[in-house]
VOGU-3710 file (C-alpha; in Angstrom, 3 decimals, decimal comma):
1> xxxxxxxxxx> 0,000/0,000/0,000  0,710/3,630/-0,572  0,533/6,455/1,743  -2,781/7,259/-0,577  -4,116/3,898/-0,016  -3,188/3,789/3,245  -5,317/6,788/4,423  -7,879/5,924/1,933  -8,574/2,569/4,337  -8,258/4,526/6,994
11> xxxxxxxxxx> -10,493/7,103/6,287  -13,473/4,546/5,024  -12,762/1,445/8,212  -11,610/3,307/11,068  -14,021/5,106/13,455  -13,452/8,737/12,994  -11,917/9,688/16,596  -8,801/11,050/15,045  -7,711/13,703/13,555  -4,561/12,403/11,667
21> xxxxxxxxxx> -1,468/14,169/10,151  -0,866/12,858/6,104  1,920/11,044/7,079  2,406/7,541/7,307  5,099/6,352/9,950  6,306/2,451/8,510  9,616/2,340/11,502  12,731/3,728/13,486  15,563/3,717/14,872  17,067/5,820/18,081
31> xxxxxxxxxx> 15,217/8,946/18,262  13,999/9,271/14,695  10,967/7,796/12,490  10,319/7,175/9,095  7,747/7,698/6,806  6,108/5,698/3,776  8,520/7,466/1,214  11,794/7,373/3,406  11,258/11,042/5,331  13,061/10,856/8,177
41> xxxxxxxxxx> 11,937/12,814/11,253  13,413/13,548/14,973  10,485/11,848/17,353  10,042/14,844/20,644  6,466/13,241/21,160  7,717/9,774/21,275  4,165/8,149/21,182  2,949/10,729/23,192  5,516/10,125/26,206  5,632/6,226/25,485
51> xxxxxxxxxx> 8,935/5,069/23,762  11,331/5,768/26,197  13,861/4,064/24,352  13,321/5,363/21,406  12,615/3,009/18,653  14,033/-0,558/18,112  16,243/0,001/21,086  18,313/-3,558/21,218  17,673/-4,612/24,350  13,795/-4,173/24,502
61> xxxxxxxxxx> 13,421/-5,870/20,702  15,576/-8,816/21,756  13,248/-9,028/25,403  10,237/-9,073/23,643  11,342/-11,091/21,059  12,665/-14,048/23,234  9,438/-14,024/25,096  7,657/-14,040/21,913  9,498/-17,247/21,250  8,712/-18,762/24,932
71> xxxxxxxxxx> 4,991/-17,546/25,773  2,978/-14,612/24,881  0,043/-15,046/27,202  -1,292/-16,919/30,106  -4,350/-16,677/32,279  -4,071/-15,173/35,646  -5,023/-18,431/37,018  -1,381/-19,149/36,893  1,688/-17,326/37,954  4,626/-16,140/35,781
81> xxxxxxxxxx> 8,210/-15,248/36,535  8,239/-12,117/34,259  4,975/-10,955/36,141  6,598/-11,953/39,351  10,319/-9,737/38,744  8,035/-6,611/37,413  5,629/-6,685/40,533  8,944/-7,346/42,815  10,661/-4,232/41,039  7,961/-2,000/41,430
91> xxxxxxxxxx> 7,186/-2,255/44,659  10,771/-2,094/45,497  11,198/1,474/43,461  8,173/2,935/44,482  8,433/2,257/48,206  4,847/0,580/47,901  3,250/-2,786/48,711  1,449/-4,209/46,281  0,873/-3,576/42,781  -1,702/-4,897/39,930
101> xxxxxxxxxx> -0,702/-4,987/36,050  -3,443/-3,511/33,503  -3,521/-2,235/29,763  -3,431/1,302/29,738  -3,499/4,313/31,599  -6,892/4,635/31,513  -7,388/1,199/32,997  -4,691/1,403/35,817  -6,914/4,585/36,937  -10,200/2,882/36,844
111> xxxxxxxxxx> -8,323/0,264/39,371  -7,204/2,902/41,619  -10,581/4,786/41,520  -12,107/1,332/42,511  -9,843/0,646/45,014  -10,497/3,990/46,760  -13,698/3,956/46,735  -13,770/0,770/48,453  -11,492/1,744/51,026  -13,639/4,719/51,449
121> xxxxxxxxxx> -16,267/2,628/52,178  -14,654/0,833/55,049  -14,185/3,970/56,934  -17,986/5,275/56,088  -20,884/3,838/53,181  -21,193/7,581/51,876  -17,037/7,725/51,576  -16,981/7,328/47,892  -16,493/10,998/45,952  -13,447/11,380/44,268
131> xxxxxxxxxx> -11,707/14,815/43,220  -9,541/15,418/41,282  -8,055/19,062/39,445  -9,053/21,181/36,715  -7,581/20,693/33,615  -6,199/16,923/34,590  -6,546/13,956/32,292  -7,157/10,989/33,658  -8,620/8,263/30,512  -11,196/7,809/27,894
141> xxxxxxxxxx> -13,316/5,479/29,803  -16,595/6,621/31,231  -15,402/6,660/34,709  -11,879/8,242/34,042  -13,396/10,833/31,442  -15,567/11,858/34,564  -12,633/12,170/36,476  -10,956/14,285/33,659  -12,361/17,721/34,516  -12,213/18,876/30,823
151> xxxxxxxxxx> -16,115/19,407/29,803  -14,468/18,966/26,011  -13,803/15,082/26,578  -17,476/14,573/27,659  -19,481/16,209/25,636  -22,597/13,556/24,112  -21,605/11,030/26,620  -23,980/11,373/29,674  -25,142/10,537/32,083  -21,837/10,205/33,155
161> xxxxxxxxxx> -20,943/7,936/36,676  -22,088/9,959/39,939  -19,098/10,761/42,910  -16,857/13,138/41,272  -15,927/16,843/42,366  -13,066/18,784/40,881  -11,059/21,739/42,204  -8,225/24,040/40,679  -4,791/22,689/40,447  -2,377/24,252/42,786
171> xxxxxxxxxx> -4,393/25,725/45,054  -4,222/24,100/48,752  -6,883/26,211/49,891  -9,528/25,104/46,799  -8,325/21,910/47,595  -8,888/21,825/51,859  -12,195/23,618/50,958  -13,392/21,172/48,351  -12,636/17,506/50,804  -15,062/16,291/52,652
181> xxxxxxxxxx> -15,947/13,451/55,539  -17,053/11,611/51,849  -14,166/12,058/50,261  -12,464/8,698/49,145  -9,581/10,318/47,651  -8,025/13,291/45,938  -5,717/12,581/42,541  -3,561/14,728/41,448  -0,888/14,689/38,423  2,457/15,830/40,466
191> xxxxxxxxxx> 3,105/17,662/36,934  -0,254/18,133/34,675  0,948/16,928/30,866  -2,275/17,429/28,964  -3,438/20,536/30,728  0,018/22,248/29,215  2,729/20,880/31,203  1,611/22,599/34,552  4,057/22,469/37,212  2,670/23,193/40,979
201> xxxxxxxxxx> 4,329/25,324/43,831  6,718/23,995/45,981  4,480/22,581/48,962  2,055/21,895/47,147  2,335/18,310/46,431  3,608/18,032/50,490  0,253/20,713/51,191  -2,000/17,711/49,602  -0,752/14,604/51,638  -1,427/17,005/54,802
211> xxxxxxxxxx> -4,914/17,502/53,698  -5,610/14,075/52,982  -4,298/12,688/55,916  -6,366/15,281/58,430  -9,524/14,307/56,678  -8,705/10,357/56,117  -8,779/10,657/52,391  -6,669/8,736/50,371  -3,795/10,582/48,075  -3,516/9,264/44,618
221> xxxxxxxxxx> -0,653/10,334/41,745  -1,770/9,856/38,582  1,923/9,490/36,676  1,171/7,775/33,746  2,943/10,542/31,914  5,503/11,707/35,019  6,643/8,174/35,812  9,471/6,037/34,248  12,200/8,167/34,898  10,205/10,776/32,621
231> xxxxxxxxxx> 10,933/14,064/34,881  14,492/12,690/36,334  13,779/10,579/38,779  12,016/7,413/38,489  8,516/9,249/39,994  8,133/12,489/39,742  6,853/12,692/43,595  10,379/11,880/44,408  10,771/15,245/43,901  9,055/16,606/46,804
241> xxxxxxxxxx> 9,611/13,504/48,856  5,958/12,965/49,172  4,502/9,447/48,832  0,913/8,347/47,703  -1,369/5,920/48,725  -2,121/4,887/45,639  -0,052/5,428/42,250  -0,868/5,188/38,877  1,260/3,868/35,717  1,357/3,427/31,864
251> xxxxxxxxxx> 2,661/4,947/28,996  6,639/4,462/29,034  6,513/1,259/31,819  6,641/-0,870/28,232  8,346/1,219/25,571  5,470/1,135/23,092  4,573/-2,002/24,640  0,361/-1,449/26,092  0,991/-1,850/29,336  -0,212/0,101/33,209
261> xxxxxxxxxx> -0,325/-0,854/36,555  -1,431/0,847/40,086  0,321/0,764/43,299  -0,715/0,885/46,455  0,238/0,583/50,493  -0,483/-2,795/52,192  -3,358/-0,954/54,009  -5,102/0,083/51,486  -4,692/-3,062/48,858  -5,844/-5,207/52,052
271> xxxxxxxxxx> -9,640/-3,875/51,145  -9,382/-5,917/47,487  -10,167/-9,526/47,651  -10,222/-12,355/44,848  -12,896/-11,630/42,411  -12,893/-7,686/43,696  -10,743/-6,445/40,388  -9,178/-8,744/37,400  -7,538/-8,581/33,492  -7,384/-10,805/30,949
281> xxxxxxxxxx> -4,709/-9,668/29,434  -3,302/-7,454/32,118  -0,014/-8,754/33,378  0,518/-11,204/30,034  3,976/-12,687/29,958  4,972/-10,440/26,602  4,378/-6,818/28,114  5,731/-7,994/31,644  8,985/-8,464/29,902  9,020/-5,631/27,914
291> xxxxxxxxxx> 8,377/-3,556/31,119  11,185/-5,345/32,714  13,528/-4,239/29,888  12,632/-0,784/30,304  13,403/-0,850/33,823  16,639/-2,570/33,415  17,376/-0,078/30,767  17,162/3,155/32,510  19,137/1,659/35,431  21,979/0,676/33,214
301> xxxxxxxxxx> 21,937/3,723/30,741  21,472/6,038/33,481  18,240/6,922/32,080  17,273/9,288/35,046  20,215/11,384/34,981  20,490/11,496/31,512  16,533/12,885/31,316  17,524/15,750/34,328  20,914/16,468/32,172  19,015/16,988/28,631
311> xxxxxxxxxx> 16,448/18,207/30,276  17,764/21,406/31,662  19,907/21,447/27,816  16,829/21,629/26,054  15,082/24,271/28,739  18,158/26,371/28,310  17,862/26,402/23,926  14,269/26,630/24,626  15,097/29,945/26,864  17,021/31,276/24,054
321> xxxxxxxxxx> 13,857/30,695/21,322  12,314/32,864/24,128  14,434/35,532/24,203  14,551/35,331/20,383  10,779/35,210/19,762  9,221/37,342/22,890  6,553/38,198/20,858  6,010/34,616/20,535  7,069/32,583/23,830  6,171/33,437/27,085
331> xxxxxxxxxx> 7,478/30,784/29,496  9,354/27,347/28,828  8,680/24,927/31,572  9,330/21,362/33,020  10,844/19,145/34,992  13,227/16,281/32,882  12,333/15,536/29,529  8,254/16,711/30,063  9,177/21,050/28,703  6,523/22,686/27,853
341> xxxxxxxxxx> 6,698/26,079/26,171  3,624/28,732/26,299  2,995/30,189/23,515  1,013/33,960/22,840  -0,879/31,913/20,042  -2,119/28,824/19,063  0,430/26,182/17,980  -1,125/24,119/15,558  0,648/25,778/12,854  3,966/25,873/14,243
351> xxxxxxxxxx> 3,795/21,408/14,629  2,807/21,283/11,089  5,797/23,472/10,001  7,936/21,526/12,387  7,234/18,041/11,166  7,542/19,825/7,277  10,707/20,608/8,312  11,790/16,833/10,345  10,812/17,091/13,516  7,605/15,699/15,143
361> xxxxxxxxxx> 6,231/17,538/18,686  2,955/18,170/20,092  0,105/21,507/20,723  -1,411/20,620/24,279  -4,387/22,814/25,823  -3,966/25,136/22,606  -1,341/26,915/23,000  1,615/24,973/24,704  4,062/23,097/22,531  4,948/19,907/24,326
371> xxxxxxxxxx> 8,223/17,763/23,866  8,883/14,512/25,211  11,463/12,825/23,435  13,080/9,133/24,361  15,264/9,491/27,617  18,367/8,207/25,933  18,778/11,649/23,967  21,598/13,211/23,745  22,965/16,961/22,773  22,803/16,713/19,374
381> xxxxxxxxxx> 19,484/15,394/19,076  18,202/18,336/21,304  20,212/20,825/19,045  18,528/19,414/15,973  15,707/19,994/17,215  16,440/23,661/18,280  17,751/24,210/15,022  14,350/23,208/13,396  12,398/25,714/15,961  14,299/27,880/15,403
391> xxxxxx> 13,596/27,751/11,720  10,049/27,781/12,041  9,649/30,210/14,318  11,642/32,758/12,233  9,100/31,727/9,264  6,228/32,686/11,649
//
């Protein structure tokens, strides 16, 4: 097939839930893609925060290849030894008890919300709301879209599930206002990455657990998009030395591999007994392994300190498009490889222009261009990418 033909099938089989760029990616290598007529591009949205390792990264392909080879699935009736090491390595990193393997993102939330609400329910029956901020993202499904307080993602789709409040992000006194005694739990994103990148005040992740505890409610980070060594260290609460209840995982954990788990203390994953939450496919042999590559790939690359060194590189060239473009860029922003840069306008033309010119990034709430590239960057790939910016932006 053509790229032509390739849209063409899209465009009359697939349900219409996209809006698509013309291009058709066919593979990669490192931090670059391909398209269907050999274009090669620099990847800075990485499958939206997903391949860590880029693409085709040796270690991961040769993982998920020999477990290809060996078993690709097995029921949860039985126990694995790749299920077993990523549980064990988990738990160890996170400083949490017990953890359960999902899908996706939006399923490893669903988990968490159902696990809170249950240990709500031990303290009191009516302990079941859940709040969580403005402008978070949270999943697709009807209880996660619910959670995501974006009216945009729910639009034609109630009723929607009852027991949700929200309250603005970064605001400890919205927040201590807005818990109550039937509160299960309060998630928050420690950094927001499809509300624009939005980073909170120092305290305010520490503000939250202090909240929470005084009324009993349970804390939950959502890091699907922080986690994996994404912001420079492993979880982006490690920042602020403030640990959840409950913690939520997808997106890099494989690679590119579908793949999310949640976390929790042995107090609250006590409430869940057999039969209370389950996955077919959650926890299959063939994504356990790939997650177990990507752990044992940032440890021995040095993945964390690599994302806090090229991190602050590409803040710094981003700084200098500011001071370039003022009538353009207002802020730059981010913690590791999750930058965000605030724009005076929308962006929508500026990622066409970029991926005309090689380079594929990302327009969040409107106006915020969003990069985040593989971990295993390095300077050049950062100063390509400047260099393309920097084209664009002059254009504009």
């Amino acid at each position: 097939m053509n790229a032509d033909q390739v849209m063409a099938a899209e465009k009359q089989y697939y349900m219409p839930v996209f809006t698509r760029y013309p291009v058709v990616l066919t593979h990669g290598s490192g931090p670059y893609v391909y398209d269907i007529t050999g274009k090669k591009y620099i990847d800075y949205l990485a499958g939206i925060a997903v391949n860590l390792l880029g693409h085709a990264h040796p270690g991961l392909v040769a993982a998920i290849a020999e477990q290809a080879g060996k078993m690709i699935h097995c029921s949860n009736f039985y126990y694995t030894v790749e299920q077993a090491k990523l549980v064990e390595s988990l738990a160890k990193l996170s400083g949490l008890d017990k953890v359960f393997i999902a899908n996706s993102g939006a399923e490893a939330n669903e988990g968490a919300i159902k696990l809170a609400r249950k240990f709500g329910k031990t303290l009191n029956p009516d302990r079941v709301e859940i709040l969580t901020a403005e402008h978070c993202f949270h999943g697709r499904t009807l209880a996660t879209l619910t959670a995501t307080a974006q009216p945009k993602y729910q639009e034609g789709l109630d009723p929607l599930p009852q027991g949700f409040g929200h309250f603005p992000y970064n605001d400890l006194a919205a927040l201590k206002r807005a818990v109550s005694a039937k509160t299960s739990a309060v998630i928050i994103e420690p950094i927001q990455g499809e509300g624009g990148v939005n980073i909170p005040d120092p305290g305010y992740l520490q503000g939250a657990r202090e909240i929470c505890d005084a009324s009993g409610a349970l804390l939950v980070f959502d890091e699907i998009q922080t986690g994996m060594a994404r912001t420079g260290k492993m979880f982006a609460y490690q920042h602020s030395g403030v640990k959840p209840d409950i913690m939520t995982l997808a997106k890099g954990l494989g690679g590119g591999v579908p793949i999310g788990a949640f976390l929790a203390s042995d107090k609250v994953a006590a409430v869940f007994h057999s039969g209370d939450h389950g996955s077919t496919f959650g926890g299959n042999p063939l994504a356990c392994a790939a997650a177990n590559a990507v752990l044992a790939a940032i440890a021995s690359e040095g993945l964390e300190a690599n994302a806090q060194a090229m991190g602050e590189y590409l803040q710094q060239g981003l700084t200098g498009l500011k001071a370039k473009y003022p009538a353009l860029i207002t802020e730059v922003r981010g913690a590791g490889l999750m930058v965000g840069m605030k724009l005076t306008r929308p962006g929508k033309d500026i990622v066409e222009n970029c991926m005309e010119q090689g380079a594929l990034i990302n327009c969040t709430a409107g106006d915020i261009l969003r990069f985040v590239p593989p971990l295993n960057i390095n300077k050049k790939h950062v100063d390509e990418l400047l260099a393309i910016l920097d084209k664009v932006l002059a254009a504009v």
